[in-house]
C-alpha positions as CSV (number, residue, x, y, z in Angstrom):
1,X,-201.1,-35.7,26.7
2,X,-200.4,-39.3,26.2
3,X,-202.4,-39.5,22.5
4,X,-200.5,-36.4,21.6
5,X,-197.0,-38.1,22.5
6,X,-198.1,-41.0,20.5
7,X,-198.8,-38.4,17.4
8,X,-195.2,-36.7,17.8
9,X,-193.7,-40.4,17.6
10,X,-196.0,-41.6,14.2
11,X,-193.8,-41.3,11.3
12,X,-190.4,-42.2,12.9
13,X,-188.0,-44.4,10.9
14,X,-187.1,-47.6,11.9
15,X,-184.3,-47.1,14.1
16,X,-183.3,-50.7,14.5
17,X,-180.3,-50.8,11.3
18,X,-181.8,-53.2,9.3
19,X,-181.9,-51.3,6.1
20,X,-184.0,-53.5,3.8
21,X,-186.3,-55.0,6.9
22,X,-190.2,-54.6,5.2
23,X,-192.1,-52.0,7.2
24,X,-194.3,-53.2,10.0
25,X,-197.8,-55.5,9.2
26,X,-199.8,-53.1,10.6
27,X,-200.7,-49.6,9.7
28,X,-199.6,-47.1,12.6
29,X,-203.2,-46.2,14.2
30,X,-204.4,-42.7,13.9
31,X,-206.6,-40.8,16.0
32,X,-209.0,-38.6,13.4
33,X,-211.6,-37.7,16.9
34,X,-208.0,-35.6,17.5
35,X,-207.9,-31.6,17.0
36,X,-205.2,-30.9,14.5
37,X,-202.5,-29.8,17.0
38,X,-199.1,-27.4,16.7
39,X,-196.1,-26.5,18.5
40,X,-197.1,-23.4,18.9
41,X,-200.4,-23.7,20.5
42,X,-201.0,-26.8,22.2
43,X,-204.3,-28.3,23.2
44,X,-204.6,-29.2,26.9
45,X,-201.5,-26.8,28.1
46,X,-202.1,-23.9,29.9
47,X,-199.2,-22.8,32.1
48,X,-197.6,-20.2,32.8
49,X,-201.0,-18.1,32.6
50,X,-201.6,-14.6,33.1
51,X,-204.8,-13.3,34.3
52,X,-205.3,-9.6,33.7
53,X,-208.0,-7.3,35.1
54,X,-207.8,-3.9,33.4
55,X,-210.1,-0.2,33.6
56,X,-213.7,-0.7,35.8
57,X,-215.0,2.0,37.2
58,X,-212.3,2.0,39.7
59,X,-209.3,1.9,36.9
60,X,-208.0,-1.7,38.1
61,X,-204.5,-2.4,36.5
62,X,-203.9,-5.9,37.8
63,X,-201.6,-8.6,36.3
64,X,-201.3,-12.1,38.3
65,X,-198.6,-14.0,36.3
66,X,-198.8,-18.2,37.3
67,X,-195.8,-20.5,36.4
68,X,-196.0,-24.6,36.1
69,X,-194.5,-24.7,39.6
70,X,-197.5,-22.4,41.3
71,X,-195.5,-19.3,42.0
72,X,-197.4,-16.4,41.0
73,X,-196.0,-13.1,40.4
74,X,-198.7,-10.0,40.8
75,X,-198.4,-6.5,40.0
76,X,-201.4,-3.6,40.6
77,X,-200.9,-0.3,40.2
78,X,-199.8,1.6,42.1
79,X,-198.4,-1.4,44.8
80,X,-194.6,-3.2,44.9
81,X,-194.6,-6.6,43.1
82,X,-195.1,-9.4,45.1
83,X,-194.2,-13.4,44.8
84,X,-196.8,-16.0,46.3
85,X,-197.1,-19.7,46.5
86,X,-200.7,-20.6,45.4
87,X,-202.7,-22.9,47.3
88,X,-202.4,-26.2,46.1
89,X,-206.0,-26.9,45.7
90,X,-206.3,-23.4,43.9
91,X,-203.4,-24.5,41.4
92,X,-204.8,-27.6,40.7
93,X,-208.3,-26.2,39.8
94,X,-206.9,-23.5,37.8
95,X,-204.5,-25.9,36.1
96,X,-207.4,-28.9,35.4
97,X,-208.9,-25.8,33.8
98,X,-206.9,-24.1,32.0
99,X,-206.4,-27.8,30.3
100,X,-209.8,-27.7,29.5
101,X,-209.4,-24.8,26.9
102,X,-208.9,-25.8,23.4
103,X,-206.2,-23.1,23.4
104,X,-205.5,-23.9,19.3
105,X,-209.1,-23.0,19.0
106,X,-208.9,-19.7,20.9
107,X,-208.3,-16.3,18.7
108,X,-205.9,-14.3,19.7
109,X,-206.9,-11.0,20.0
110,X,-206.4,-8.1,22.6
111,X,-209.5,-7.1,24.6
112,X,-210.6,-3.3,24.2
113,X,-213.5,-2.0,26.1
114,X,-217.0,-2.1,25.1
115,X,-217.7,0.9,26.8
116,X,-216.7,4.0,28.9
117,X,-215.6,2.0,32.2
118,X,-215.5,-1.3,30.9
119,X,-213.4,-3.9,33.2
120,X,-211.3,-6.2,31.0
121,X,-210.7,-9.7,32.6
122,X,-208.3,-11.5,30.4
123,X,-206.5,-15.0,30.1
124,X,-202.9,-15.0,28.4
125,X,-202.1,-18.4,27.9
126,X,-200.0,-20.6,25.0
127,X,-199.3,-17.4,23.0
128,X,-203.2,-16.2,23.2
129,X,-205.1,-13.3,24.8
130,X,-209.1,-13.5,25.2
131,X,-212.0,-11.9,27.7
132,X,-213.1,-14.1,30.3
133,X,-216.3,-14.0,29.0
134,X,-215.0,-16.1,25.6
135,X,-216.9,-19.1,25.5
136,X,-214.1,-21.2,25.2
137,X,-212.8,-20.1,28.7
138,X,-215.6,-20.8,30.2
139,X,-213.6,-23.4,32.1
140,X,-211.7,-20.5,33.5
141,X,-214.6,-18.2,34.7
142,X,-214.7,-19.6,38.1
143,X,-210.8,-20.1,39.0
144,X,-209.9,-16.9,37.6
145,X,-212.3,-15.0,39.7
146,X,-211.7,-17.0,42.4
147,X,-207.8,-16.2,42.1
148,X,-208.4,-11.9,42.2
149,X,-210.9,-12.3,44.8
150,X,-209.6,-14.5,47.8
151,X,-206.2,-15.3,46.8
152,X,-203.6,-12.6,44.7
153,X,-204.8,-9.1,44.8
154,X,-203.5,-8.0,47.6
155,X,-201.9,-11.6,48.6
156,X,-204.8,-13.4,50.7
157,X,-205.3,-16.5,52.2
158,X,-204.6,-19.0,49.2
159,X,-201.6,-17.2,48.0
160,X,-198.6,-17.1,50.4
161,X,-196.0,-14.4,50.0
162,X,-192.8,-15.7,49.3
C-alpha cells in the first residue's frame, strides 16, 4: 500500500514557492516490478466483499456482504436478514486474502452455470465478480468456504449476531 502511496505522490509540483528553484538532482525513483494500477480497481484492496453461493442441487440463494470494519450482512432465501460481527481471526484471514488477489487482473464477468444444478460460489470485490474456482482467487478458496460453512449461513460460531 505504501509503494502505491508513493506512486499517487510522483509527479507533484514543487510546493515550496520558489518559482525558478531547478528541479531536484535526482530522478524520482520508479517501481517498473509494479502492476499498472487504477482508481478503479486497486491491487491489494478487497473490502467490502461479497461472497455469493447461488443454484446446487438444493437451489442455495446465499449472499454474505463483509465491510472493512467486519460486520457482515447475510441474506438466504427464504430467512430474515441478519447482522454479525465476524470473528477476528476469520476477518483477518479473509482480509490478508482478499489482498492477495490482483483484483486489476481479475475479469469481470457474471458466473452462469455450467450445467443443470450447478452451484455458483462467487467473489464481488473492487467492482469485479468471478467463480471461486478462478485461479486468481485461489487465495480466497479456503476463507470463503470457511465463512458459509462454520460462520454466516445461518450465523455460527465465528459470526456473532448483532
Amino acid at each position: 500500500m505504501t509503494a502505491a502511496a508513493g506512486l499517487v505522490l510522483t509527479g507533484c509540483g514543487d510546493e515550496s514557492g520558489t518559482a525558478g528553484s531547478p528541479p531536484p538532482a535526482s530522478p524520482t525513483p520508479t517501481a517498473p516490478t509494479m502492476p499498472s494500477v487504477t482508481q478503479s480497481t486497486p491491487v491489494g484492496v478487497g473490502l467490502p466483499l461479497t461472497v455469493s453461493r447461488t443454484g446446487g442441487f438444493a437451489g442455495f440463494d446465499d449472499q454474505v456482504l463483509i465491510s472493512a470494519d467486519g460486520v457482515a450482512t447475510v441474506s438466504s432465501r427464504g430467512k430474515e436478514t441478519i447482522r454479525c460481527k465476524l470473528d477476528p481471526s476469520l476477518l483477518t484471514t479473509i482480509t490478508s486474502a482478499a489482498q492477495q488477489v490482483d483484483w486489476a487482473s481479475v475479469v469481470a464477468t457474471k458466473p452462469t452455470t455450467k450445467h443443470p444444478d450447478d452451484m455458483i460460489l462467487a467473489v464481488t470485490a473492487n467492482g469485479k465478480t468471478a467463480r471461486i474456482e478462478d485461479p486468481k482467487l485461489k487465495p480466497l478458496a479456503a476463507p470463503v468456504s470457511k465463512l458459509l460453512t462454520e460462520a454466516a449461513i445461518p450465523p455460527g460460531k465465528l459470526c456473532t449476531k448483532i
